[in-house]
Structures are given as C-alpha cells and as structure tokens.
ROMI-178585 format. One record per residue: residue number from 1; residue in one letter; x, y, z of N, C-alpha, C, CB in turn. Coordinates in steps of 0.02 Angstrom, whole numbers, plus 50000, padded with zeros to 5 digits. Glycine has a CB too. Layout:
REM ROMI-178585
<rec><kekol>NUM</kekol><nunu>A</nunu><n_xx>X</n_xx><n_yy>Y</n_yy><n_zz>Z</n_zz><ca_xx>X</ca_xx><ca_yy>Y</ca_yy><ca_zz>Z</ca_zz><c_xx>X</c_xx><c_yy>Y</c_yy><c_zz>Z</c_zz><cb_xx>X</cb_xx><cb_yy>Y</cb_yy><cb_zz>Z</cb_zz></rec>
...
END
This chain:
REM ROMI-178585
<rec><kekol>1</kekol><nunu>X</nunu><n_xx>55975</n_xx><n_yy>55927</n_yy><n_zz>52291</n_zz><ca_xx>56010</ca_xx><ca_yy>55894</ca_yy><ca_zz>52344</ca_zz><c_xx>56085</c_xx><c_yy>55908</c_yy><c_zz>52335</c_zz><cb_xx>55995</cb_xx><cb_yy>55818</cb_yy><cb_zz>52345</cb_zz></rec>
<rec><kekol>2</kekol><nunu>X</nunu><n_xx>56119</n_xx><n_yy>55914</n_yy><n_zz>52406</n_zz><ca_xx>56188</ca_xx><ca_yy>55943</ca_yy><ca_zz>52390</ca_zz><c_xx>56217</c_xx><c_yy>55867</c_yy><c_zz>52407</c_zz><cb_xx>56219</cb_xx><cb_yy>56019</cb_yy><cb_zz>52442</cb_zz></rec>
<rec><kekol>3</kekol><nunu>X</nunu><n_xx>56288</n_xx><n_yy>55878</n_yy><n_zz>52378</n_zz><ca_xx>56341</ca_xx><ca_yy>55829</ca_yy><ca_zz>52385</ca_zz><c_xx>56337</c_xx><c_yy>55789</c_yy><c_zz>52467</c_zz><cb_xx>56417</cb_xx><cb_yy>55873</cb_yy><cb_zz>52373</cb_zz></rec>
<rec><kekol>4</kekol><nunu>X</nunu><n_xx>56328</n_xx><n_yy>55844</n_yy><n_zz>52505</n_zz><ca_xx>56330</ca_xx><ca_yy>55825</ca_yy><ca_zz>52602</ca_zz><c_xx>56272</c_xx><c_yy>55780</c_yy><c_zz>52583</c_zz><cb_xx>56308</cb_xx><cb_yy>55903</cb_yy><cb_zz>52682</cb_zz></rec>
<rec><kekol>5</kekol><nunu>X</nunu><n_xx>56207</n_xx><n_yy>55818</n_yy><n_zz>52575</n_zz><ca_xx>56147</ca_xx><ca_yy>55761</ca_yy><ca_zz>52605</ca_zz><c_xx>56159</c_xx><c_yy>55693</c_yy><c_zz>52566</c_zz><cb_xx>56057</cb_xx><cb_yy>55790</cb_yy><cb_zz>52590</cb_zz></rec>
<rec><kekol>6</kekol><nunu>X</nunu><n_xx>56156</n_xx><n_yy>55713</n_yy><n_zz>52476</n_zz><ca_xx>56192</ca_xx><ca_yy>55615</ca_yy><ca_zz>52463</ca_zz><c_xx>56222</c_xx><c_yy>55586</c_yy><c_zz>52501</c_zz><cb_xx>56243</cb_xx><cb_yy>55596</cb_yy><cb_zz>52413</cb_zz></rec>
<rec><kekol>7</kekol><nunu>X</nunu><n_xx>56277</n_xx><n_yy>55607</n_yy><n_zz>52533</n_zz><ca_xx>56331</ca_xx><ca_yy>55549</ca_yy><ca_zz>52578</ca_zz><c_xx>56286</c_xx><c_yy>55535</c_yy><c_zz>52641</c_zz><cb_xx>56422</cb_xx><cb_yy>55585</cb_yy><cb_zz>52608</cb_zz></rec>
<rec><kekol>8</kekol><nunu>X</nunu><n_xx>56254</n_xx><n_yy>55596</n_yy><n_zz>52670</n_zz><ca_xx>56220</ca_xx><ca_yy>55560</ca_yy><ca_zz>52733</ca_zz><c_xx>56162</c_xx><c_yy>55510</c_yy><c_zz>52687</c_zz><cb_xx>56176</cb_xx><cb_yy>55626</cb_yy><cb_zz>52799</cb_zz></rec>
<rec><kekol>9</kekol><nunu>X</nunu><n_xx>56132</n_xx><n_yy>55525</n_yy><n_zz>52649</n_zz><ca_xx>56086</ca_xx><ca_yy>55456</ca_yy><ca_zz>52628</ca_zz><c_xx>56125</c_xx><c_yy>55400</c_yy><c_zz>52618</c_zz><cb_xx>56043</cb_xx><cb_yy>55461</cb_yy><cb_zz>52560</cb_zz></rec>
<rec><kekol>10</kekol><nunu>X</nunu><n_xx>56153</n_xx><n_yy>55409</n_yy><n_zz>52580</n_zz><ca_xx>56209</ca_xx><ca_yy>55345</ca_yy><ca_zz>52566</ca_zz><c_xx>56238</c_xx><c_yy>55301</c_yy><c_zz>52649</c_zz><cb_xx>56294</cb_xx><cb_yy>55392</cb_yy><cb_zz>52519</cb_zz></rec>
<rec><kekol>11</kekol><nunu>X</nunu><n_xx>56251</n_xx><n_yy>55350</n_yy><n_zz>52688</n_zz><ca_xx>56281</ca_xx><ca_yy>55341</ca_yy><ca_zz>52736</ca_zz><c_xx>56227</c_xx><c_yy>55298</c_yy><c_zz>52793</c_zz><cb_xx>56308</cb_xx><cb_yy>55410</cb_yy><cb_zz>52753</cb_zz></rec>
<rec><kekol>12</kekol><nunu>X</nunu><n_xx>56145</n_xx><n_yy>55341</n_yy><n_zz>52774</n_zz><ca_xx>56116</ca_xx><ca_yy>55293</ca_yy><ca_zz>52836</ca_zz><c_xx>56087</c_xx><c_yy>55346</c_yy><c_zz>52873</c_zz><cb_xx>56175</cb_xx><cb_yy>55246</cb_yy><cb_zz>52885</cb_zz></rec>
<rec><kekol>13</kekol><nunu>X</nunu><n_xx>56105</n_xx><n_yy>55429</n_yy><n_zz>52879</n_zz><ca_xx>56096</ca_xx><ca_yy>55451</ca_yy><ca_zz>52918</ca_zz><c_xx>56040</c_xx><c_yy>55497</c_yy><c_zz>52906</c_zz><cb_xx>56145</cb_xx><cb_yy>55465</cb_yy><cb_zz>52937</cb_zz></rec>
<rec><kekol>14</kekol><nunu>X</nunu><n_xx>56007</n_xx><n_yy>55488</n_yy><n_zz>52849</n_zz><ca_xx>55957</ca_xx><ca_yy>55533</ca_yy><ca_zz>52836</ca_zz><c_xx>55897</c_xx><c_yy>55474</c_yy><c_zz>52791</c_zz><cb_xx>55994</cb_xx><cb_yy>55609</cb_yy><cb_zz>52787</cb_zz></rec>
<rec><kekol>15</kekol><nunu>X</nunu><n_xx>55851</n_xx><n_yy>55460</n_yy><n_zz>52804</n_zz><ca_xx>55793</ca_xx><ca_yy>55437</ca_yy><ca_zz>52737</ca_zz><c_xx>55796</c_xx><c_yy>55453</c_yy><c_zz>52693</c_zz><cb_xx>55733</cb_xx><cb_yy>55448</cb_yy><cb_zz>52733</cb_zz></rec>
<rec><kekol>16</kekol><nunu>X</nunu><n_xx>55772</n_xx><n_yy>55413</n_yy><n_zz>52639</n_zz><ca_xx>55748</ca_xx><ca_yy>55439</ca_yy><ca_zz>52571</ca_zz><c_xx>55692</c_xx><c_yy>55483</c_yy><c_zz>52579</c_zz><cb_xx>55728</cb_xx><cb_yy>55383</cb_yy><cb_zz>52523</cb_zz></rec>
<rec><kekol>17</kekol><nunu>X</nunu><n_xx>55629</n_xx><n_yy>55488</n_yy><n_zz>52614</n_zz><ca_xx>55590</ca_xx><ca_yy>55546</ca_yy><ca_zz>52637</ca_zz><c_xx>55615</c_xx><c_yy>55594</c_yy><c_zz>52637</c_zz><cb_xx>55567</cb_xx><cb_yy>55546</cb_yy><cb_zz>52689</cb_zz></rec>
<rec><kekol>18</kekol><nunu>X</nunu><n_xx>55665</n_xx><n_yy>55592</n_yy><n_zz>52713</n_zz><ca_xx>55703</ca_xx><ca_yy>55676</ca_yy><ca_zz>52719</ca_zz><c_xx>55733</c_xx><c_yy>55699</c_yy><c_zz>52647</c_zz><cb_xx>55780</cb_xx><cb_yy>55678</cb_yy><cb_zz>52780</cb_zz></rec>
<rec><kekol>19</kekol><nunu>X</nunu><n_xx>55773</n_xx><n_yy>55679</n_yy><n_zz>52612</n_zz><ca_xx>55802</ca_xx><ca_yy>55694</ca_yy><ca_zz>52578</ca_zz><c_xx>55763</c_xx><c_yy>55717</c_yy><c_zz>52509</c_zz><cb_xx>55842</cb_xx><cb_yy>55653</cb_yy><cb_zz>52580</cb_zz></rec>
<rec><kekol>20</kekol><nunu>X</nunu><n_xx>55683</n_xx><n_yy>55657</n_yy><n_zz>52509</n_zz><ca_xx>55669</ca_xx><ca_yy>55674</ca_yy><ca_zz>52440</ca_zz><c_xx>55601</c_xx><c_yy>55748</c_yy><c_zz>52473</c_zz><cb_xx>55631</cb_xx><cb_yy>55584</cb_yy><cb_zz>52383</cb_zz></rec>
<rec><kekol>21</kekol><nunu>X</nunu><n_xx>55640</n_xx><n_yy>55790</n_yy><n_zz>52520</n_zz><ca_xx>55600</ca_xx><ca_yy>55863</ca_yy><ca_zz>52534</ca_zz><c_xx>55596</c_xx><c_yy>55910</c_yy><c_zz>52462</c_zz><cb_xx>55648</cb_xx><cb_yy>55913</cb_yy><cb_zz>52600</cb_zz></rec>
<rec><kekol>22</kekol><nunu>X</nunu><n_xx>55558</n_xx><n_yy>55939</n_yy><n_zz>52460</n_zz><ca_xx>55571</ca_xx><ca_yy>56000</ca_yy><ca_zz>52424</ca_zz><c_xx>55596</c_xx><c_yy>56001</c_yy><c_zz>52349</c_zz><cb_xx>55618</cb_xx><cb_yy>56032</cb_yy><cb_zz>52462</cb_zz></rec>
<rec><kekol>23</kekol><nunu>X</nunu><n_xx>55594</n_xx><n_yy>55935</n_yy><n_zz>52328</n_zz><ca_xx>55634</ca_xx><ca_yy>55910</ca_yy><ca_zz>52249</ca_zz><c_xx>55563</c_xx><c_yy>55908</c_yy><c_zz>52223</c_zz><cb_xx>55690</cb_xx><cb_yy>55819</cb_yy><cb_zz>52241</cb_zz></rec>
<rec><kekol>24</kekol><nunu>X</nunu><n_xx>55572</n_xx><n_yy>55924</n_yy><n_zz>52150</n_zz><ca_xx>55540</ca_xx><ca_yy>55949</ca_yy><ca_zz>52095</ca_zz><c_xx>55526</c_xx><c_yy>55878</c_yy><c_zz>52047</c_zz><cb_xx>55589</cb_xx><cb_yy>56011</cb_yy><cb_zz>52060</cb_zz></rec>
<rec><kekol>25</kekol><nunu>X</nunu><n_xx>55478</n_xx><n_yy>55873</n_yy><n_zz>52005</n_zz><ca_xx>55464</ca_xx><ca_yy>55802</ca_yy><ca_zz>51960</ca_zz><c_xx>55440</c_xx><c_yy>55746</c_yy><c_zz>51988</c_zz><cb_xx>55521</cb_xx><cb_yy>55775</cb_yy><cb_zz>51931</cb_zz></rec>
<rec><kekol>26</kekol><nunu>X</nunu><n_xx>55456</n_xx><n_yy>55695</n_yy><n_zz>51955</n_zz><ca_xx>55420</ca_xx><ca_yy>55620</ca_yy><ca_zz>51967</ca_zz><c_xx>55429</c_xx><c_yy>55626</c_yy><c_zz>52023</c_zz><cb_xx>55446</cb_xx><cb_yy>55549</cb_yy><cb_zz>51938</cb_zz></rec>
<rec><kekol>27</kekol><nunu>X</nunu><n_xx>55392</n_xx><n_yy>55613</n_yy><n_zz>52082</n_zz><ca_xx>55404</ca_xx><ca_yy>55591</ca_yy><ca_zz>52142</ca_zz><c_xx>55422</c_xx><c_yy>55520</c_yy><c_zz>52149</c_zz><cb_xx>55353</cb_xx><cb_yy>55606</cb_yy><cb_zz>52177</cb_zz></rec>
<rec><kekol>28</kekol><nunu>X</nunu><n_xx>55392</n_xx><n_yy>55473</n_yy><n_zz>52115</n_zz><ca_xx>55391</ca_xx><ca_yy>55409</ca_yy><ca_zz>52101</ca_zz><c_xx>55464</c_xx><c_yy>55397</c_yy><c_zz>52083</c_zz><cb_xx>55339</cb_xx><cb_yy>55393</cb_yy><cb_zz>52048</cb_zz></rec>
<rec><kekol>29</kekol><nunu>X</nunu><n_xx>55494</n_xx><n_yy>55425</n_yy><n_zz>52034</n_zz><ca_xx>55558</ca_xx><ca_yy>55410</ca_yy><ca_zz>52021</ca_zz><c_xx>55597</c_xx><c_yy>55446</c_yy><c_zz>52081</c_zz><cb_xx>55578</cb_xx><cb_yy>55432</cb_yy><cb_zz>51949</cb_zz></rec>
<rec><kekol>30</kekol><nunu>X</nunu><n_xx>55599</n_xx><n_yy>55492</n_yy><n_zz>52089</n_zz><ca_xx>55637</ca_xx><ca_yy>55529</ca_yy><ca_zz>52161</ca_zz><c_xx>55645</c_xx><c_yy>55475</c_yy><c_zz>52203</c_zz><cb_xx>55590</cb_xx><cb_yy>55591</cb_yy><cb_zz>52207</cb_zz></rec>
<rec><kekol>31</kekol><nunu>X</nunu><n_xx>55593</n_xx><n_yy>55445</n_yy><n_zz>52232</n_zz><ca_xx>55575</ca_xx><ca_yy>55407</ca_yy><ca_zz>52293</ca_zz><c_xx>55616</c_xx><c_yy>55335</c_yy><c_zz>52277</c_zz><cb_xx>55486</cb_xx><cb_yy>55400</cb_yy><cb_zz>52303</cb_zz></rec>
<rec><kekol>32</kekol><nunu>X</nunu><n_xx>55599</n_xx><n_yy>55296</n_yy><n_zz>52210</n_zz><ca_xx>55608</ca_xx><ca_yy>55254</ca_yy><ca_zz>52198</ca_zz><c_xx>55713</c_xx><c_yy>55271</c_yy><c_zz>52202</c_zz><cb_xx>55556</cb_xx><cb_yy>55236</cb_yy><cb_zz>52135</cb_zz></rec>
<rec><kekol>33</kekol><nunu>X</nunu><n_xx>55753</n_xx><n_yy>55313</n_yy><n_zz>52150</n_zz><ca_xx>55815</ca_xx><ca_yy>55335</ca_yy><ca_zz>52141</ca_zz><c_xx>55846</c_xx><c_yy>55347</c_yy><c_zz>52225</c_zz><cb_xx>55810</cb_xx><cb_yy>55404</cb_yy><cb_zz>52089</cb_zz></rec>
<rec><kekol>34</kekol><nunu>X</nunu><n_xx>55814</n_xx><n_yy>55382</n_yy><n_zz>52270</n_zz><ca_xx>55854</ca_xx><ca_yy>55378</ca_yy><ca_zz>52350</ca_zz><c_xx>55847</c_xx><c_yy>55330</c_yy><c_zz>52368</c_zz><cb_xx>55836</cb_xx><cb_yy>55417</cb_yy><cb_zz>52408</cb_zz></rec>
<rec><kekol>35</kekol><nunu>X</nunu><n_xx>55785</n_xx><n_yy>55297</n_yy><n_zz>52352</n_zz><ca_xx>55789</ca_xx><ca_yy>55235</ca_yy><ca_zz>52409</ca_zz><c_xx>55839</c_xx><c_yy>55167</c_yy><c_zz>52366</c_zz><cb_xx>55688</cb_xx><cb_yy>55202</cb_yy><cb_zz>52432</cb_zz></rec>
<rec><kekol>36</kekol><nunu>X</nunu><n_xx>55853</n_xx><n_yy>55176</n_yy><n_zz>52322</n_zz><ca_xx>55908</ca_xx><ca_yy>55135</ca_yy><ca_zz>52301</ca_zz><c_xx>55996</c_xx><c_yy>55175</c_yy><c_zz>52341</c_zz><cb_xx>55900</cb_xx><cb_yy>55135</cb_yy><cb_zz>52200</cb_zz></rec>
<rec><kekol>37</kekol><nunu>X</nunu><n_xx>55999</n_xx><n_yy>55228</n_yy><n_zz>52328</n_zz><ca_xx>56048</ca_xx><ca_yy>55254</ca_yy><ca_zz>52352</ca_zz><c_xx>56054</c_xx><c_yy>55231</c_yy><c_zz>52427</c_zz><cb_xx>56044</cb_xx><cb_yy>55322</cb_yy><cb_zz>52340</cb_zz></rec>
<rec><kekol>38</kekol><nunu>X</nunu><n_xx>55997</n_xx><n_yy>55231</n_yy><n_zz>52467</n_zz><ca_xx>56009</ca_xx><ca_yy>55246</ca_yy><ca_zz>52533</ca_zz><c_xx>56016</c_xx><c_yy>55154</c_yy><c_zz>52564</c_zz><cb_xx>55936</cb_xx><cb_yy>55304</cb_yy><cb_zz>52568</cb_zz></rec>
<rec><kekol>39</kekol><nunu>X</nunu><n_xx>55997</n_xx><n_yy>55111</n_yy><n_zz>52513</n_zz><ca_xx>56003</ca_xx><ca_yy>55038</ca_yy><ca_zz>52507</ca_zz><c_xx>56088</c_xx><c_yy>55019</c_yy><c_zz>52513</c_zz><cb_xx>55966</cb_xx><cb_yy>55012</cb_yy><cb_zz>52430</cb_zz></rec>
<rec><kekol>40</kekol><nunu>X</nunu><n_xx>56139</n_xx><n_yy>55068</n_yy><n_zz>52486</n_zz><ca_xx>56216</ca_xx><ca_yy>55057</ca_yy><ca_zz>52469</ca_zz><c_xx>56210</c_xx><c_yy>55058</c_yy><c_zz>52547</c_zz><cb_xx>56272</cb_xx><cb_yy>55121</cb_yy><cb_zz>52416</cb_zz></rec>
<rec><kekol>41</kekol><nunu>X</nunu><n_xx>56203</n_xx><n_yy>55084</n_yy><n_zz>52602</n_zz><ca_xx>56215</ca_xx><ca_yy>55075</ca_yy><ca_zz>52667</ca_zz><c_xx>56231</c_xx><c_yy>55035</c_yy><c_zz>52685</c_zz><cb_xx>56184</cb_xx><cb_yy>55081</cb_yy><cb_zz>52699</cb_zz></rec>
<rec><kekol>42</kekol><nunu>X</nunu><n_xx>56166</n_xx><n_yy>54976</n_yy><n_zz>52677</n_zz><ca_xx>56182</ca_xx><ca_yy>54914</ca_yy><ca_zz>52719</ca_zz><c_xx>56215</c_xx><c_yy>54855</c_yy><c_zz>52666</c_zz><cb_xx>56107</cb_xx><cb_yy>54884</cb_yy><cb_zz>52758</cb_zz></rec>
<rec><kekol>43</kekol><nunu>X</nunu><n_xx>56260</n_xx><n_yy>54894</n_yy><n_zz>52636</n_zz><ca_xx>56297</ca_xx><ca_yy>54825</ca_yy><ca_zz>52590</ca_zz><c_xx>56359</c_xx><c_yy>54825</c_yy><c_zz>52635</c_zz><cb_xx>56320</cb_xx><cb_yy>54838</cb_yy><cb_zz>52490</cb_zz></rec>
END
C-alpha cells in the first residue's frame, strides 16, 4: 500500500476491503490493522 491509498483510508474514501487488495500474509491481521486505520475517520 502506497502513502496516497493510507490517507484515502484514513480519510474515508476507500474501505479497508479495497485497500486490503492484493497484500500478502495474515489476512486477519491486514483486515483487522485497516480497519482500525480507516476508524481515525470518524474521530
């Protein structure tokens, strides 16, 4: 994942789905690690 797509997760404008595309390892942790990131949104 590049620097852009973090900020759009962070931002709101992309899912933790979209983002966790094409990434390698735990999926479980992947999934679990964006969807905390993409949670900073609505603070």
């Amino acid at each position: 994942m590049d620097g852009v797509e973090f900020c759009q997760l962070v931002a709101g404008h992309i899912s933790p789905q979209e983002a966790a595309a094409g990434q390698d390892g735990d999926r479980e942790a992947i999934q679990d690690v964006l969807s905390a990131a993409a949670s900073l949104s609505r603070l």
